[in-house]
SEKOLSE-546290 format. One record per residue (C-alpha): x, y, z; residue in one letter. Coordinates in steps of 0.1 Angstrom, whole numbers, padded with zeros to 4 digits, always signed. Each point is the difference from the previous one (the first is absolute). Layout:
BEGIN
XYZA/...
***
This chain:
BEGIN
+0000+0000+0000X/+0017+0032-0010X/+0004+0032+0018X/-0029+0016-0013X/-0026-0025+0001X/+0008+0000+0041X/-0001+0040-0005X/-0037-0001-0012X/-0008-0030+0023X/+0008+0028+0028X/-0016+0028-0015X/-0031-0025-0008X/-0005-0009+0040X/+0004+0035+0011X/-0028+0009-0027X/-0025-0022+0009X/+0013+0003+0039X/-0007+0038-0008X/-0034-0005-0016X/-0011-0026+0025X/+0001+0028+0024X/-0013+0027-0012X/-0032-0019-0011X/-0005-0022+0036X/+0019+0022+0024X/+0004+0031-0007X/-0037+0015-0013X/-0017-0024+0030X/-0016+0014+0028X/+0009-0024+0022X/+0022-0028-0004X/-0002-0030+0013X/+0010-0040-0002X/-0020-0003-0032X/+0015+0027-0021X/+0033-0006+0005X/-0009-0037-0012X/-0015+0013-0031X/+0032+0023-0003X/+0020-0026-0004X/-0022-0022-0022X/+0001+0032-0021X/+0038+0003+0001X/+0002-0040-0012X/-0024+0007-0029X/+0017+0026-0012X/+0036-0011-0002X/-0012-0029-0012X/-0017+0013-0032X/+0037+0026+0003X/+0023-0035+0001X/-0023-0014-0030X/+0006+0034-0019X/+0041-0003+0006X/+0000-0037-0004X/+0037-0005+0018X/+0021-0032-0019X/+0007-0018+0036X/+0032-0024-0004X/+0006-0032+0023X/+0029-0016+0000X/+0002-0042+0004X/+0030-0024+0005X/+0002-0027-0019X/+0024-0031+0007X/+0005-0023-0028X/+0021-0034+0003X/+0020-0018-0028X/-0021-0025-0017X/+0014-0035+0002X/-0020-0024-0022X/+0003-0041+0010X/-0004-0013-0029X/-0003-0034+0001X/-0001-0032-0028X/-0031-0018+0000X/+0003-0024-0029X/+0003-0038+0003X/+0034-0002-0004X/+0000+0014+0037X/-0022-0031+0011X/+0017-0023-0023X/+0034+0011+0018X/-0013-0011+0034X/-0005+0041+0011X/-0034+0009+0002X/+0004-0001+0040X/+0030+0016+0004X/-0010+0024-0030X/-0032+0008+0020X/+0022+0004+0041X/+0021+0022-0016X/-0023+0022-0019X/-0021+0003+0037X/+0033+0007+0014X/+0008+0029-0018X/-0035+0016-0001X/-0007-0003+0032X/+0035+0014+0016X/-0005+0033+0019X/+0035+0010-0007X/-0008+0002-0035X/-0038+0013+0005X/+0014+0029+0020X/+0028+0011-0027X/-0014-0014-0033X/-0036+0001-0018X/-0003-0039-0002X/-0022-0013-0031X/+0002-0041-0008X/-0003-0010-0041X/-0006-0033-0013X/+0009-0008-0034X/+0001-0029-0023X/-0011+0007-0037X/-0018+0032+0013X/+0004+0022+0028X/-0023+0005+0029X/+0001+0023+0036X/-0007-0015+0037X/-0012-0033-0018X/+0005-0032+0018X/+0024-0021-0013X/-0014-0036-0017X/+0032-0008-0022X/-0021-0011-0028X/+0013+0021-0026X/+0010-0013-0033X/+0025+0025-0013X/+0027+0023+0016X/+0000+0035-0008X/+0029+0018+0022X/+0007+0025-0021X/-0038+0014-0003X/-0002+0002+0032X/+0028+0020+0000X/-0015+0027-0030X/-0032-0005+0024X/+0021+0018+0033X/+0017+0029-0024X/-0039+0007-0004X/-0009+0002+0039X/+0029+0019+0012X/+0011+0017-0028X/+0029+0033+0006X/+0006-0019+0035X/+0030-0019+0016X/-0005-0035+0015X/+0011-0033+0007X/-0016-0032-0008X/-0008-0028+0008X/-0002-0033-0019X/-0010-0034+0008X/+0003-0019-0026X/+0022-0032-0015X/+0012+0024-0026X/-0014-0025-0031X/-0016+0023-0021X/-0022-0018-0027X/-0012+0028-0020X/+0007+0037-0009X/+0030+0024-0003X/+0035-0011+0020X/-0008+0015+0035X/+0034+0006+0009X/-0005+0032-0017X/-0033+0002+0005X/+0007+0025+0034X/+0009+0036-0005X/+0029+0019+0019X/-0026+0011+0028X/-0008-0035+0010X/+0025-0018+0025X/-0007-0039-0006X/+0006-0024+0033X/-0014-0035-0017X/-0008-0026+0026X/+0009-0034-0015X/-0029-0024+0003X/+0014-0040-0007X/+0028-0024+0008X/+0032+0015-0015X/+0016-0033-0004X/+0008-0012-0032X/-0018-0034-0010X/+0005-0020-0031X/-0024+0008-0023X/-0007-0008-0034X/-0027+0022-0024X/-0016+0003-0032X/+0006+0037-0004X/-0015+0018-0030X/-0015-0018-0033X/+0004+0019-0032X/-0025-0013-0025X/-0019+0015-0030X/-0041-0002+0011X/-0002-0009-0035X/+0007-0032-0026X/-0007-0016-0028X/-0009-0031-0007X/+0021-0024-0009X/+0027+0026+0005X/+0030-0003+0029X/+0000+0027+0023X/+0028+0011+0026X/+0000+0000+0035X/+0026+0018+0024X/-0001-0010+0034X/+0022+0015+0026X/+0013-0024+0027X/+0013+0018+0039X/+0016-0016+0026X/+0007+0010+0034X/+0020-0018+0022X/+0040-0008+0012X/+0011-0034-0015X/-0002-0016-0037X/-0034-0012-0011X/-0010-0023-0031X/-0033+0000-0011X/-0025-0011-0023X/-0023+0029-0024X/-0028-0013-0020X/-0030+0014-0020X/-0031-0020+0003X/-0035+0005-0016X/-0023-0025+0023X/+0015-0028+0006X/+0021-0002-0026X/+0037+0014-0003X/+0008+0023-0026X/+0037+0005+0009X/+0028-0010+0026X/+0031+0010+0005X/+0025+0001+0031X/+0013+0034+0013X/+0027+0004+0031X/+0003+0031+0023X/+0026+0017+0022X/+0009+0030+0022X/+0018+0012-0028X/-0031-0010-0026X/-0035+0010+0015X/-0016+0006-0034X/-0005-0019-0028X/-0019+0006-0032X/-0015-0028-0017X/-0020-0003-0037X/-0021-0026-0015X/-0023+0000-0036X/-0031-0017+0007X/-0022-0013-0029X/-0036+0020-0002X/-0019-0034-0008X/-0035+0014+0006X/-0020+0027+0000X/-0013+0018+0029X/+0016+0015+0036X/+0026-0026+0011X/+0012-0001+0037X/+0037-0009+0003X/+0021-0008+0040X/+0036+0010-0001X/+0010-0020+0027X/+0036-0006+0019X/+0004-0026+0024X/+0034-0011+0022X/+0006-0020+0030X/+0003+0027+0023X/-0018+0003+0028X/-0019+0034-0009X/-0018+0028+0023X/-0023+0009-0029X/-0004-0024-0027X/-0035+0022-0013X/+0028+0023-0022X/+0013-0033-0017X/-0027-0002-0025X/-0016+0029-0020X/-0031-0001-0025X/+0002+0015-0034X/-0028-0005-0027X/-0001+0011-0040X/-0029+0003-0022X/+0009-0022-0030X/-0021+0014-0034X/-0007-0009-0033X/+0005+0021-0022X/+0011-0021-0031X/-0014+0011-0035X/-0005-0021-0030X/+0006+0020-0027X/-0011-0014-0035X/+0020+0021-0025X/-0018-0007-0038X/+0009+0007-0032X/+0001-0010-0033X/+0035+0006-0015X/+0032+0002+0011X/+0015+0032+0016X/+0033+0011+0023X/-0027+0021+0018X/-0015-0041+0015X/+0034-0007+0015X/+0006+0034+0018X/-0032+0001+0014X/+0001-0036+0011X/+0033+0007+0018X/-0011+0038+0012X/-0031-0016+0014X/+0018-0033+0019X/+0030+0018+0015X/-0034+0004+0029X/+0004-0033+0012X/-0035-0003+0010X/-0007-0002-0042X/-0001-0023-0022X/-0008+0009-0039X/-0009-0028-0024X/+0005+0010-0040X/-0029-0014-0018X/-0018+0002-0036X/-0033+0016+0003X/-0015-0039-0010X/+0023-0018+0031X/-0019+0018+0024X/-0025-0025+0011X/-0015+0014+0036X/+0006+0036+0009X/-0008-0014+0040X/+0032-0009-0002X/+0014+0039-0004X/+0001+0029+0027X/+0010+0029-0033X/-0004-0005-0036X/+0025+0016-0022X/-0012+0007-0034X/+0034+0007-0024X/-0011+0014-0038X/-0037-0017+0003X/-0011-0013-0034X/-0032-0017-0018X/+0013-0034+0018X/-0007+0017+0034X/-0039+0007-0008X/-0012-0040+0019X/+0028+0016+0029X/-0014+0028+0005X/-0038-0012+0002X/+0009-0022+0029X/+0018+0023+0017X/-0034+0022+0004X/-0016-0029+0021X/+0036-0002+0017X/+0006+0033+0006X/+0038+0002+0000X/+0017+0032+0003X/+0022+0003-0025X/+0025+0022-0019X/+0000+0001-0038X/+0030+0013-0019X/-0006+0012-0037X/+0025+0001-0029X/+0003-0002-0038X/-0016-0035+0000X/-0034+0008+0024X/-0034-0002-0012X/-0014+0034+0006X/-0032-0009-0008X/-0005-0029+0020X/+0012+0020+0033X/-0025+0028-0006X/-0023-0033-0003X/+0007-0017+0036X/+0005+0031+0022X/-0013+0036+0001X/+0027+0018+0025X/+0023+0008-0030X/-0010+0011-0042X/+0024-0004-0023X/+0000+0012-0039X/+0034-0010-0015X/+0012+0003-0032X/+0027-0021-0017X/+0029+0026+0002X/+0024-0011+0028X/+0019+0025+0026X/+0020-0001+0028X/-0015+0018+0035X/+0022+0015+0024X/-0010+0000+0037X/-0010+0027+0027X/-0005-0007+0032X/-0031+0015+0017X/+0010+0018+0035X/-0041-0007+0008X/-0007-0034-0001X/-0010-0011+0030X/-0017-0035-0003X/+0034-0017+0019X/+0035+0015+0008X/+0019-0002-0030X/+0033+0023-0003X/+0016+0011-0033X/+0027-0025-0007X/+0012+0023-0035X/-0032-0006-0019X/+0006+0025-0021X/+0036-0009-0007X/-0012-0035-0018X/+0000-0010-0030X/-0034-0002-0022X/-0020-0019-0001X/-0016-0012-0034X/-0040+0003-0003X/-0027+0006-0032X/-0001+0038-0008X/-0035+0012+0012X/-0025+0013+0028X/-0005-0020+0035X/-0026+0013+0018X/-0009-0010+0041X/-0038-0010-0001X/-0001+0001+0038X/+0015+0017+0027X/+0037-0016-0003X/+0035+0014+0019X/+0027+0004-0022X/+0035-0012+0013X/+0016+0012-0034X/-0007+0026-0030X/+0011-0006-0036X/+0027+0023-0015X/+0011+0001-0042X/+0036+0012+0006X/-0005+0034+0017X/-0040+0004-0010X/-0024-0013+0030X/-0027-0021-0016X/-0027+0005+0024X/-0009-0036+0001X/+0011-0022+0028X/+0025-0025-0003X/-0004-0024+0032X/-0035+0000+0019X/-0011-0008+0031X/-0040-0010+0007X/-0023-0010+0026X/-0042-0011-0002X/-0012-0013+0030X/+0026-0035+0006X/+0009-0001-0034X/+0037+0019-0009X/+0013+0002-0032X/+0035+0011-0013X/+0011+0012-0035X/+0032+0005-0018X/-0001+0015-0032X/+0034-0011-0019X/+0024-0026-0007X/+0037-0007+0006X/-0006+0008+0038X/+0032-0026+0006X/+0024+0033-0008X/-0012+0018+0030X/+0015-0029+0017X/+0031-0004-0013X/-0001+0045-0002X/-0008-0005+0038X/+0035-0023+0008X/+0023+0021-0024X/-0007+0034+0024X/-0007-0014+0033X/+0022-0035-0002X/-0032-0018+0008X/-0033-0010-0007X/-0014+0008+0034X/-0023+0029-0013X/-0017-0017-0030X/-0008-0028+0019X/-0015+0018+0031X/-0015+0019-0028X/-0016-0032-0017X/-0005-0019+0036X/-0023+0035+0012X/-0018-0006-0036X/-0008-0034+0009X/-0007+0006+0037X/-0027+0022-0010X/-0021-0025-0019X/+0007-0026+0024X/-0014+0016+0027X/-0039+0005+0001X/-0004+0016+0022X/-0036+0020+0007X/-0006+0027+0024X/-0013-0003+0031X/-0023+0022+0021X/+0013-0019+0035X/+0041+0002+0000X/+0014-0020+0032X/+0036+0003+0007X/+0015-0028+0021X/+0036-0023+0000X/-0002-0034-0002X/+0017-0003+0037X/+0011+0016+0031X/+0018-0011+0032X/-0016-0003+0027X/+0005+0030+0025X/+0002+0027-0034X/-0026+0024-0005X/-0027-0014-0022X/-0019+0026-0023X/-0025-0004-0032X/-0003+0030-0021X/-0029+0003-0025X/-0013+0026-0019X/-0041-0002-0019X/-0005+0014-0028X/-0035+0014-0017X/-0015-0005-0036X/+0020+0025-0013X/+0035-0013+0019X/+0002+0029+0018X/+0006-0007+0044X/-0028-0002+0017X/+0004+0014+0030X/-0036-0012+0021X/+0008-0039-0004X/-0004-0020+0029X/+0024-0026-0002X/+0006-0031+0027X/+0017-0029+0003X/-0007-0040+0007X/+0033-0020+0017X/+0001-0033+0003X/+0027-0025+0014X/+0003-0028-0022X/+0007-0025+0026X/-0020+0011+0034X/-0029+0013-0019X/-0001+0033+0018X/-0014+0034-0019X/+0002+0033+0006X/-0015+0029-0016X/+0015+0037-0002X/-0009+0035-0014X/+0023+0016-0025X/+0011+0034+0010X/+0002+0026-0032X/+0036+0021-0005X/+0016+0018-0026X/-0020-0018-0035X/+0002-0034+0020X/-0021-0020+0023X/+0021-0016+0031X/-0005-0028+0025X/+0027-0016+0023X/+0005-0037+0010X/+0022+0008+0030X/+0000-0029+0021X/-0004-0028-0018X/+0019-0034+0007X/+0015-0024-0022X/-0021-0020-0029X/-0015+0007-0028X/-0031+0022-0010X/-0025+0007-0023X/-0023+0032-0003X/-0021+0015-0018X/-0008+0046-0004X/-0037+0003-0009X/-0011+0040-0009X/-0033+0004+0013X/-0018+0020-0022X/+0007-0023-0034X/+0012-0035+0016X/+0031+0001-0017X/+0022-0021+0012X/+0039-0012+0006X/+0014-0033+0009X/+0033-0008+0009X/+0023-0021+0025X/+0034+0008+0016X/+0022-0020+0024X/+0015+0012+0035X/+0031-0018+0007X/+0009-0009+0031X/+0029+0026+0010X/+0004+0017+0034X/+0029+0023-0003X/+0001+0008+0037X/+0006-0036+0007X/+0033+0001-0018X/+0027+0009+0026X/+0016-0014+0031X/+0017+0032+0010X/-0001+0035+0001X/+0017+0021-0023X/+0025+0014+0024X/+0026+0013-0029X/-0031+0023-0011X/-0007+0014+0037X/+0036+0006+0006X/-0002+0021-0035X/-0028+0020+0010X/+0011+0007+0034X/+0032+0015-0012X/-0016+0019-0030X/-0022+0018+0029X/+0025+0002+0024X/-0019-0020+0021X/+0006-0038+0023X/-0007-0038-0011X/-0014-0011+0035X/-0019-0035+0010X/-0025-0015+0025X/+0022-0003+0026X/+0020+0034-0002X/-0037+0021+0000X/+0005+0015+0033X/+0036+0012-0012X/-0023+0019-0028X/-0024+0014+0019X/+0028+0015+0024X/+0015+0011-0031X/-0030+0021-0013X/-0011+0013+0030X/+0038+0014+0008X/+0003+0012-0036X/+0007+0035+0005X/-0008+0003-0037X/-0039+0000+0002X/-0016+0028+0027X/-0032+0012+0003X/-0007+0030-0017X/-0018+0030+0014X/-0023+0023-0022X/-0018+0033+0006X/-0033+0000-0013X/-0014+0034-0005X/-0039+0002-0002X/-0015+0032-0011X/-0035+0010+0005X/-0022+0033-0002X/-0021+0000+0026X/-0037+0007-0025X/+0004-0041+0000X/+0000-0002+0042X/-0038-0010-0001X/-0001+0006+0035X/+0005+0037-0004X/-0035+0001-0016X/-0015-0021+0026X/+0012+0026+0022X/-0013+0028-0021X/-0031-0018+0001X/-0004-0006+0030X/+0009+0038+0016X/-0024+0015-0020X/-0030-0024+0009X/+0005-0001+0039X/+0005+0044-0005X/-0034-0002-0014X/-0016-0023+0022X/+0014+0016+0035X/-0010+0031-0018X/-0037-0008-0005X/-0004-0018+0032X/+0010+0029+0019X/-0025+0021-0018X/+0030+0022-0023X/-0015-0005-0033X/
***
């Protein structure tokens, strides 16, 4: 309150004192008890309504002690559990949040974390994954700008997230309290398994399996993959102090279709602590996705062998070279490759409208014009007899697949009819037709879809130069034959859009987060973004089910399986409104990561502490911590001033009073007759 706010606070009280007195004291007659009661209910009323007028800012001053946090945060995965802890884990957290030594100096908070991270949560030791390091991002959060120590209980074996030695900024202090038997045991584990999640069929695939040991004396044992029963591979493998790793690859044979579950499994003599980490689950979803291509035509051309070998350097093809009268059943082919088509192709090209082949036709000097604009309406074609050699321009648009320029236009010609090709229906062109430097304005190589059926067109001859052009500048064949493979791909795949779109792997391990994506799509394939989407589990073996709600995000529908134990399971994703629906199956494997060690990672704790300038303490040395914290100069209480400042026209109780003089005035006033 400044100087002259207590000025007029002064000259306020002697103005209402003043008028007080002249009104009740000094005009009455006589003076009694009564008026100088209503002189002074006078004087309030008035300096009231004058302390309103001046409204004085009044200023109160608070002190405000603030301790050091110090977070406990403490591991509550199964690991912990699995280590033989959860008790001690449990005694030692009590002990620490409960010590008044610590209460009185430090602001005291327990955290529990496993995959996520909770406050003041009781501690089950159920979860599946260990995630030190967001707990860490989690306290720069809460206590951000502050210095503290921390405390962490924890066997240091993070399972998932950033390294958490680094994880702690230069304001924490870390003191980790080891939780687990320090003593080395012989143990031997099936580490990681690098595997694609893909094969094909009757294709090998590789398999990388990384092979630890820990332990003091030599160790032979035995590694083996087994699907079942039955075993895929074997092999022997020795360890050592000096050799604790070993790396280890196999090609299995994909021999049928479908999600395959695969042990890697290594077994020894030894008397082992944990033998759970000796065998680890892998699976691969083995496809099918050989074509029969039936290549026809009706003379001989180099263009027949450099498609044949363009097309089958995909191992998952197979292109048989046929006369158009060889081809007996067109069940037999997956693409139908129609090279120079001729009057012998008219019986072909009948069946193949009940069959329904996609196919891709490829016109020259010796193709009966007439007889395409017969048996298929995409493309018109008026030809004369005058042969010409068309240059090639890649169109930047096309969009119907990814297909990069490989030096189109640096190609030799091709050799095609003189005349006009016109696109019937709507059709994507891949490439334009070019005489020398003059574009043609007619397409060259087109692209089109009706519904399942796909078609393909090449307009030219001699196409077996752009292979060999292809090797001479690039010193390969690599980009025709991706080139002619993507061709292909496209007409073996028929694939027709779908309003329901589910997203899901073929497998998880058990103890991973589980989520289905899907996205529903209207008439018009546009998102639709009021769909009511759930899902129908069932275990294949127990029988159980389970229904659950998709939640909508960003374009996408989501649900998570969270939970969910080993075995395999079917489901089905049903949108109410239409009854589309989904079905699909995926397998959990059985893999619990937190079952997986025998001892705490004491190396990483010892790196941590010293990064954060902190101690590596255990069970039995947690009184030397707690003596250590609450003597640590480092960490005092801080004391703050808190200034609060308030004009006195928000004191409520000034206006009571107001209120209150000026009502008992009037009322002494009229009962003593002065009205």
């Amino acid at each position: 309150m400044t100087a002259t706010t207590v000025l007029l606070l002064i000259v306020s009280a002697l103005a209402a004192l003043g008028i007080s007195f002249y009104q009740y004291l000094f005009k009455a007659k006589k003076k009694g008890p009564v008026f100088f009661f209503l002189a002074f209910l006078r004087f309030v009323t008035l300096f009231s309504v004058l302390v309103l007028l001046i409204n004085p800012v009044v200023t109160r001053k608070d002190l405000q002690t603030s301790k050091t946090p110090l977070p406990i945060l403490l591991d509550n995965s199964q690991s912990i559990k699995e280590l033989g802890q959860d008790n001690v884990a449990k005694e030692l957290a009590d002990k620490l949040t409960s010590n008044k030594a610590l209460k009185d100096k430090y602001d005291v908070q327990l955290y529990t974390f496993a995959e996520g991270f909770e406050a003041a949560k009781a501690p089950d030791f159920k979860g599946r994954q260990t995630h030190i390091s967001q707990a860490a991002e989690n306290l720069q959060q809460l206590y951000r700008n502050t210095t503290y120590p921390v405390v962490v209980l924890s066997d240091g074996n993070q399972t998932i997230g950033n390294d958490y030695i680094y994880s702690f900024k230069d304001n924490t202090t870390v003191y980790p309290l080891v939780l687990g038997d320090t003593t080395t045991f012989t143990d031997l584990k099936v580490g990681q398994v690098n595997v694609n999640k893909y094969a094909f069929l009757k294709n090998k695939f590789p398999v990388e399996v990384f092979l630890q040991y820990n332990g003091n004396k030599a160790v032979n044992a035995s590694f083996s993959i087994m699907q079942g029963n039955a075993v895929l591979h074997k092999e022997n493998v020795s360890f050592s102090p000096d050799k604790r790793a070993q790396s280890v690859t196999v090609l299995l044979n994909a021999e049928k279709v479908g999600v395959q579950t695969y042990r890697a499994v290594i077994t020894s003599p030894e008397n082992e602590k944990n033998k759970y980490n000796n065998v680890k689950n892998f699976a691969v979803e083995v496809i099918d996705q050989r074509s029969e291509v039936a290549l026809v035509s009706a003379i001989n051309h180099p263009d027949l062998g450099a498609l044949k070998r363009a097309i089958e350097t995909n191992r998952q093809r197979k292109v048989t070279i046929l006369k158009p009268g060889e081809l007996k059943s067109l069940n037999d082919y997956n693409v139908l490759i129609l090279y120079q088509p001729d009057a012998t192709f008219r019986q072909l090209l009948e069946q193949n409208k009940t069959a329904g082949l996609n196919t891709f036709t490829i016109t020259g000097n010796s193709t009966d014009f007439n007889l395409l604009n017969q048996s298929q309406d995409v493309v018109g074609f008026k030809m004369s007899t005058q042969k010409e050699d068309y240059l090639a321009d890649y169109n930047s648009q096309f969009g119907t697949f990814a297909q990069e320029d490989i030096g189109f236009a640096n190609f030799p010609p091709l050799q095609h009819p003189f005349g006009t090709i016109t696109l019937k229906k709507d059709a994507n062109v891949l490439l334009n037709a070019r005489i020398r430097n003059t574009a043609t304005g007619s397409p060259l190589m087109v692209f089109a879809e009706n519904g399942n059926k796909r078609n393909a067109y090449l307009f030219g001859e001699n196409i077996w130069k752009w292979r060999i052009e292809n090797h001479l500048t690039t010193k390969s064949f690599d980009g025709f034959d991706i080139f002619v493979d993507k061709t292909v791909q496209f007409l073996a795949t028929n694939s027709k859009r779908k309003s329901l779109v589910v997203n899901h792997e073929s497998f998880y391990n058990s103890g991973e987060a589980i989520a289905i994506t899907a996205q529903y799509f209207n008439k018009n394939y546009e998102f639709e973004e009021n769909a009511r989407l759930t899902l129908s589990l069932k275990n294949k073996t127990t029988g159980a089910s389970k229904s659950y709600d998709f939640l909508k995000g960003s374009n996408e529908y989501k649900v998570n399986l969270d939970g969910l134990g080993a075995g395999q399971y079917s489901f089905t994703v049903k949108e109410a409104s239409s009854n589309t629906s989904y079905s699909g199956a995926f397998e959990v494997l059985d893999f619990e990561i937190e079952k997986q060690f025998v001892n705490p990672d004491l190396a990483r704790l010892n790196q941590l502490a010293a990064n954060t300038n902190g101690i590596v303490y255990y069970p039995n040395t947690a009184d030397a911590l707690i003596k250590a914290l609450a003597e640590n100069k480092n960490y005092q209480p801080t004391q703050k001033v808190i200034s609060k400042k308030s004009p006195l026209i928000d004191w409520v109780w000034l206006l009571v009073i107001l209120s209150l003089s000026l009502a008992v005035e009037w009322f002494v006033r009229k009962y003593n007759g002065l009205l």
